[in-house]
C-alpha positions as a Markdown table, in Angstrom:
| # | Residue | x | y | z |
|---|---|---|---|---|
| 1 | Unk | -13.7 | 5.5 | -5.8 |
| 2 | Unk | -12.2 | 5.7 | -9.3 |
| 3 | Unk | -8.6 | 6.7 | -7.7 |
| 4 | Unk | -9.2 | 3.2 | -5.6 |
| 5 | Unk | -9.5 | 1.6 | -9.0 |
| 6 | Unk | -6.7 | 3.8 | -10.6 |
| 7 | Unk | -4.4 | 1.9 | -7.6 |
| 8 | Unk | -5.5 | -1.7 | -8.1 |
| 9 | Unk | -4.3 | -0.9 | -11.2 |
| 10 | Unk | -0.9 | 0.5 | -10.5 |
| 11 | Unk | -0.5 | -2.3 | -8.2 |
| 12 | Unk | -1.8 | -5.3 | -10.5 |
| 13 | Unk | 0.7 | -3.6 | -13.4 |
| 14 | Unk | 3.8 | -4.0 | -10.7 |
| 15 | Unk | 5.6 | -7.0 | -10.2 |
| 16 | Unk | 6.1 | -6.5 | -6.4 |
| 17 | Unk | 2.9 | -5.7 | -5.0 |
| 18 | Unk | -0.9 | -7.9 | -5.2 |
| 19 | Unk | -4.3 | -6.9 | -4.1 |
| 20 | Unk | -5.8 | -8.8 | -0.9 |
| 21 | Unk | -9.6 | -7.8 | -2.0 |
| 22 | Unk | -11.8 | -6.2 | -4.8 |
| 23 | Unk | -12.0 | -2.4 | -4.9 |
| 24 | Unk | -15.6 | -1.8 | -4.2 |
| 25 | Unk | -15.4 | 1.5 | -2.4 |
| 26 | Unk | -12.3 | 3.7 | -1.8 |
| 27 | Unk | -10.4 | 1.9 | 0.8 |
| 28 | Unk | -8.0 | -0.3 | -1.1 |
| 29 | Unk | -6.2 | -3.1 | 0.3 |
| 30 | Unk | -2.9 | -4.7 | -0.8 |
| 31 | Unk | 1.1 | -5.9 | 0.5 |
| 32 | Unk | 4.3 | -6.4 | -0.6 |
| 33 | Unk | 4.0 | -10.2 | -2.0 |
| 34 | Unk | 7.9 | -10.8 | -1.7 |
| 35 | Unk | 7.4 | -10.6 | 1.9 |
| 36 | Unk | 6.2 | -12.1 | 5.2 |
| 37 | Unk | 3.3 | -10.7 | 7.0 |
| 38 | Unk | 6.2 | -9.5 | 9.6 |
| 39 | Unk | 7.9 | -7.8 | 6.9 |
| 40 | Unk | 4.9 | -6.1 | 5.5 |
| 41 | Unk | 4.1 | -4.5 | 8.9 |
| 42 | Unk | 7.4 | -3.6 | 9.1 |
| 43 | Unk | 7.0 | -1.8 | 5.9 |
| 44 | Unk | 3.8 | -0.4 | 7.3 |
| 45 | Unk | 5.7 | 1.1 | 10.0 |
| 46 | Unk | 8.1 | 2.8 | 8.0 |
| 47 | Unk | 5.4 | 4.3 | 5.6 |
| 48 | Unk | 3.9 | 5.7 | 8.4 |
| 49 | Unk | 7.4 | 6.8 | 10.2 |
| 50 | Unk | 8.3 | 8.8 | 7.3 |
| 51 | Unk | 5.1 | 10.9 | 6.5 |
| 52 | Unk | 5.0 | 11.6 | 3.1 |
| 53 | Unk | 1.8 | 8.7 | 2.9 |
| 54 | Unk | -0.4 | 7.5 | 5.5 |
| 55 | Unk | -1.9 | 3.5 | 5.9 |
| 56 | Unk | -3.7 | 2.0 | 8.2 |
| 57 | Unk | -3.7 | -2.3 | 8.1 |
| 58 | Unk | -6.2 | -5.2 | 8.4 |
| 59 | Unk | -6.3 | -8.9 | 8.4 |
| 60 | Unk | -7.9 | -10.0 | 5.1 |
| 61 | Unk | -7.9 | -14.2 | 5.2 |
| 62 | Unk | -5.3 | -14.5 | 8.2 |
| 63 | Unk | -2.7 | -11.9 | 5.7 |
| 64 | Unk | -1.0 | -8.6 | 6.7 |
| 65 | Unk | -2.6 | -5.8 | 4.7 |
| 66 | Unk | -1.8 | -2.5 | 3.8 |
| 67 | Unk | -4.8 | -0.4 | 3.5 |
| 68 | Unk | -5.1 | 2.8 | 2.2 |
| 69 | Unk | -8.6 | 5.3 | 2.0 |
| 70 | Unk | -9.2 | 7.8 | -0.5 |
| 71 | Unk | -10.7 | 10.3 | 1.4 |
| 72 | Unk | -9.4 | 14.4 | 0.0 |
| 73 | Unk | -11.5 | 15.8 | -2.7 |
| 74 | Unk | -8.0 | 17.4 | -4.0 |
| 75 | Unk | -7.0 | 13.2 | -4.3 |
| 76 | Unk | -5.1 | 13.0 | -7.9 |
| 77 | Unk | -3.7 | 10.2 | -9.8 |
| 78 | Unk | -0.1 | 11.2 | -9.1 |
| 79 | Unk | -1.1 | 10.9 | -5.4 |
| 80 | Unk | -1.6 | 7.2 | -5.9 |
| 81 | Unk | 1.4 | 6.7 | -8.0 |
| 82 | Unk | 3.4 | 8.5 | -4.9 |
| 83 | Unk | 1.8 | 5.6 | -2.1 |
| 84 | Unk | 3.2 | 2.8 | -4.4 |
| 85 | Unk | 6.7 | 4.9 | -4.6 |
| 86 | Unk | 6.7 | 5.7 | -0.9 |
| 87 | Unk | 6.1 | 2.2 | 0.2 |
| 88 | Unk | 9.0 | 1.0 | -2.0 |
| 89 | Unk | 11.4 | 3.4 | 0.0 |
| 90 | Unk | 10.1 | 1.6 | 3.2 |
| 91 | Unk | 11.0 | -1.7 | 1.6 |
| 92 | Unk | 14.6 | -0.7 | 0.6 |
| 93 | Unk | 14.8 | 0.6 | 4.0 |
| 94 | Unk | 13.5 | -2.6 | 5.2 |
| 95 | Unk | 16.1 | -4.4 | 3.6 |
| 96 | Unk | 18.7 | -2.4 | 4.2 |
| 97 | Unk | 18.7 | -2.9 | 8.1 |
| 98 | Unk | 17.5 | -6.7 | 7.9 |
């Protein structure tokens, strides 16, 4: 649960991403807030297509979310800086064919 917490924070200190809910377990939920829901499941889909970081989605109040689980007991904090980094590739990639 703390590496949950330890992303909320990474993602409440960036200017690009924002929370959809509290962090009250270890599934943390969050999107890219310079985007449509399209373009956050696009985003989603390129996370996913290129492996290094796996997330699943939900609808949290009628919005596209990202949501990841912290699940491996070998979990670090440079794990959770590496989703945040990984899902900025997939928006660059994003933007790059749109």
């Amino acid at each position: 649960m703390a590496f949950a917490d330890d992303f909320k924070r990474l993602v409440q200190a960036s200017d690009d991403f924002e929370m959809l809910a509290s962090v009250d377990l270890s599934i943390f939920c969050f999107r890219y807030k310079h985007g449509s829901d399209a373009d956050n499941e696009r985003i989603l889909l390129a996370t996913q297509r290129a492996g290094s970081t796996y997330l699943s989605n939900a609808s949290l109040r009628g919005r596209f979310a990202l949501r990841g689980c912290v699940l491996n007991y070998r979990t670090t904090e440079r794990d959770m800086e590496k989703i945040l980094e990984d899902v900025r590739k997939s928006v660059t990639t994003i933007r790059a064919t749109c």
